[in-house]
N, C-alpha and C positions, 0 to 999 in steps of 0.2 A: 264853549257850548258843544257839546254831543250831537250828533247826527244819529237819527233813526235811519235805519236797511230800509223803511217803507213807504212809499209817497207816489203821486200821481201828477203828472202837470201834464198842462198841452198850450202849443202855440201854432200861430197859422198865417201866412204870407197872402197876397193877393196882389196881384199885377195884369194888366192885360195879357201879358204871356201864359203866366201859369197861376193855380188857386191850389197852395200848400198845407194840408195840415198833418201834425206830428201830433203823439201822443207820446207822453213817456210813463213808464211804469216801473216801480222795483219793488222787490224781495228781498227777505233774508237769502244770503249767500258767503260761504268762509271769503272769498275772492273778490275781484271786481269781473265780473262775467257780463259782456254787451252782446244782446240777440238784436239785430235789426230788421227790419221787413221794408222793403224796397220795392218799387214794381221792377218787374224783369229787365225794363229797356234802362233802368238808374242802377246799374246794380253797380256802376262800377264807383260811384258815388260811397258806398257803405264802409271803408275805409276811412274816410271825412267824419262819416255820423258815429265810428267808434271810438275816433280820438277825440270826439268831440265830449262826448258822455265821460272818457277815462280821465279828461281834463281837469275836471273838478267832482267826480267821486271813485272814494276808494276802494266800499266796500259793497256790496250786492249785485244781484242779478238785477238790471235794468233789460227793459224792454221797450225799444225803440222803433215807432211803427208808423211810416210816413205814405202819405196820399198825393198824389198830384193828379190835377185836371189840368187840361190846357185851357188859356184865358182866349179873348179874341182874337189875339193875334198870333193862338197856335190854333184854332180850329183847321180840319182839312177842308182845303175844298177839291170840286172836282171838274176835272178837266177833258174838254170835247176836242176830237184828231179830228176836225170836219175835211179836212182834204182826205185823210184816211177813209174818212164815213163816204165821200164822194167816190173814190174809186172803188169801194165794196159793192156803192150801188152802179156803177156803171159797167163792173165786174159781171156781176149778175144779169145786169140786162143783156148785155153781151152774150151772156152765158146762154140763157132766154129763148135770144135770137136764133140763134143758130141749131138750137133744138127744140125750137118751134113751140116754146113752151109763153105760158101765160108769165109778165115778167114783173109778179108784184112784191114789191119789195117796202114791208110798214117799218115802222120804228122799233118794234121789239123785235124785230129781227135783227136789225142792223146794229141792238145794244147789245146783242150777246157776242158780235163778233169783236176777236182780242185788239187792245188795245185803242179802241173806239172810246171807250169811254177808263179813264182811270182817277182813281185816288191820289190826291197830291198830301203829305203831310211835310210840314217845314221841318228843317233842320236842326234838331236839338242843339243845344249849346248848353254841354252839363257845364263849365265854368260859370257862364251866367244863372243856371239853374243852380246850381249851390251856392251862389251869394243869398238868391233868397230862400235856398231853403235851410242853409244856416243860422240864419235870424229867428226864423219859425223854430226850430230846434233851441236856439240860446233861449227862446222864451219859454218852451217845454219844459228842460235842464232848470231853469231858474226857480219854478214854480215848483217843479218835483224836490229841490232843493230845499223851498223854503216850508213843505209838509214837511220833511223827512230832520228841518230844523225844529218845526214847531212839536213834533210827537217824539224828539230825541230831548226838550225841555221837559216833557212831562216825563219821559222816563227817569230822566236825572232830579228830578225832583222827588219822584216814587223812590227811586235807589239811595239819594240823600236820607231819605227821611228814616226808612228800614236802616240805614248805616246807622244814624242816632242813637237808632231802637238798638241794637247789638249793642252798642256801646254804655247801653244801660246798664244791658244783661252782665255785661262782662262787669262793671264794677261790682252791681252782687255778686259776683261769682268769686272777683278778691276781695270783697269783704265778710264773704262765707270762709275763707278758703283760711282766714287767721283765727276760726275757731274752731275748726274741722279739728287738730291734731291737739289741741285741750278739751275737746271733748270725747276723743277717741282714749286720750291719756284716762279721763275721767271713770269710762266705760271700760278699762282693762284691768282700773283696779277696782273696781264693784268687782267684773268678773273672777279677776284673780282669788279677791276675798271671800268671792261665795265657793270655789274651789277649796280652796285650801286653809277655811276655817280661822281656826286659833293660829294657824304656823304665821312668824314674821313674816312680812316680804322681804325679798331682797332688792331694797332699793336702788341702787345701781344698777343692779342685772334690770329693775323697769325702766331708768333711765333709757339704757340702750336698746329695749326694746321699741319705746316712745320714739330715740332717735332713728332707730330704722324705721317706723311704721311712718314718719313724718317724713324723710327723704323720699320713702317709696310715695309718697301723696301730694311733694312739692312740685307747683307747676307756677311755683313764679316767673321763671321761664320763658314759659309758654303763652302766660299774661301781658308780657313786655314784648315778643313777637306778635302776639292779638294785636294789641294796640299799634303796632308803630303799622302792620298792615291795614289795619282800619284808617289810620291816620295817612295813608299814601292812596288807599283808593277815594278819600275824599279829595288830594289834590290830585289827584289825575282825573277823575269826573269833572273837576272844576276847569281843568284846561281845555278838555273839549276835543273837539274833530276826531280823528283815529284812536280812541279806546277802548273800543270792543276788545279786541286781546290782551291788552293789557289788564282790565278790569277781569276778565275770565282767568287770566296766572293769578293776577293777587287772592279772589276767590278758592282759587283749588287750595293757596297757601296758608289763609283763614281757616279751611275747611281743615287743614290737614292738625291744626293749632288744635282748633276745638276739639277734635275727637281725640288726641292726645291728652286733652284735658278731662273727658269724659270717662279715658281707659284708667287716669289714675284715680279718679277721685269715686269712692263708694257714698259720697255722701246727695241724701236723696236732692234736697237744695240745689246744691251745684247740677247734677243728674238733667230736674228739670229744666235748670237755664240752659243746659247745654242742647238738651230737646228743642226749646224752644229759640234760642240761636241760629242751630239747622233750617230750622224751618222758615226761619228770614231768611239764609242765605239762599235757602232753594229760591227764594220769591227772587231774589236780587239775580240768582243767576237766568231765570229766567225773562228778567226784564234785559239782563244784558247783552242775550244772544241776538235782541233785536236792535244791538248799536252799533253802527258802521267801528 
């Protein structure tokens, strides 16, 4: 089976610790290229999430982009220095005293001064945070996986079917191709005859001319390289996974067949199929730039 460059999945963890979710997205891309997005304080984490993605795909630009909240038992909480708070105020009144001052001393006074009141947040433990955020991730990957299986079945069935279609074309084209040079033979000697009247031909001399105008037009050849490329890009779509490039070589090598076959043949028949040949392949190369 073929894999499509395209697809989306997401998966997500939950723990009293932490609440995980990943997204995963890809694109057409020649390479396997991982963008990941991390919050700042995971970042060291993002080596994990790229061999995790390169694990099982080969080909496109993914884009991996993961959320963490803290669950209950990482919220912060916040912590009172009351002995601290106690010498501020005792500080001050003191202070008060001695400069005969009024000695009132409220609560928002005594929250601004440092270390009175502070933020406590628990101690990450990226080990344990990448156990579950690995699993959120494997169900991402899984899911982005099984788009990028199901839209790489429909390409390979779009590309099967245009293969068919050429391989129509091309047998018109050799069964055009065995009457092409008896009716070229046919048309040189009306023409000859209307030339040169009452004079004999010289039979021989049309033989050899018959035989060069039919060598210059022979693309049996090029019929028996059509086919046998035709006959390889169908089993290489049928084996599946990594055929993007491959299917794109054998294409350029089709392409190269047919227009070979277009240069030598004057005749309108062939002409057309070979028109309309191109024009399957463009359709086929362009379904094929989107398979891993």
């Amino acid at each position: 089976m073929a894999y499509s460059m395209t697809g989306y999945g997401q998966g997500s963890s939950r723990s009293e610790a932490w609440v995980i979710n990943v997204q995963a997205r890809s694109v057409n891309h020649r390479f396997c290229e991982v963008a990941v997005r991390l919050p700042r304080q995971y970042a060291g984490l993002e080596e994990k999430v790229r061999r995790s993605v390169q694990e099982g795909i080969a080909r496109g630009r993914v884009e991996i982009s993961v959320t963490v909240e803290p669950g209950e038992a990482k919220k912060k909480s916040l912590i009172v220095d009351r002995p601290l708070a106690q010498a501020y105020v005792n500080a001050l009144q003191d202070l008060a005293a001695s400069l005969s001052l009024p000695a009132a001393v409220d609560i928002s006074l005594l929250a601004r001064f440092p270390d009175v009141l502070t933020l406590s947040e628990p101690e990450e433990d990226l080990e344990a945070l990448w156990s579950e955020m690995s699993g959120a991730i494997a169900t991402a990957l899984a899911a982005l996986r099984q788009m990028r299986e199901n839209e790489g079945a429909a390409l390979s069935q779009d590309i099967a079917h245009r293969t068919a279609k050429i391989g129509q074309i091309i047998k018109t084209i050799e069964e055009r191709s065995g009457l092409v040079v008896e009716e070229a033979r046919e048309r040189l000697k009306t023409r000859l005859a209307e030339l040169l009247g009452n004079v004999e031909l010289d039979e021989n001399r049309l033989l050899m001319e018959i035989a060069i105008l039919a060598d210059k037009s022979n693309i049996t050849e090029e019929l028996i390289r059509l086919q046998s490329h035709l006959e390889q890009l169908g089993r290489t779509l049928r084996e599946g996974k990594e055929v993007g490039r491959k299917l794109d070589f054998l294409l350029q090598e089709i392409n190269r067949e047919v227009n070979t076959i277009g240069s030598k043949s004057s005749d309108y028949t062939i002409a057309a199929a070979v028109v309309e040949t191109k024009s399957e392949l463009e359709k086929i190369r362009e379904q094929v730039q989107n398979l891993e």
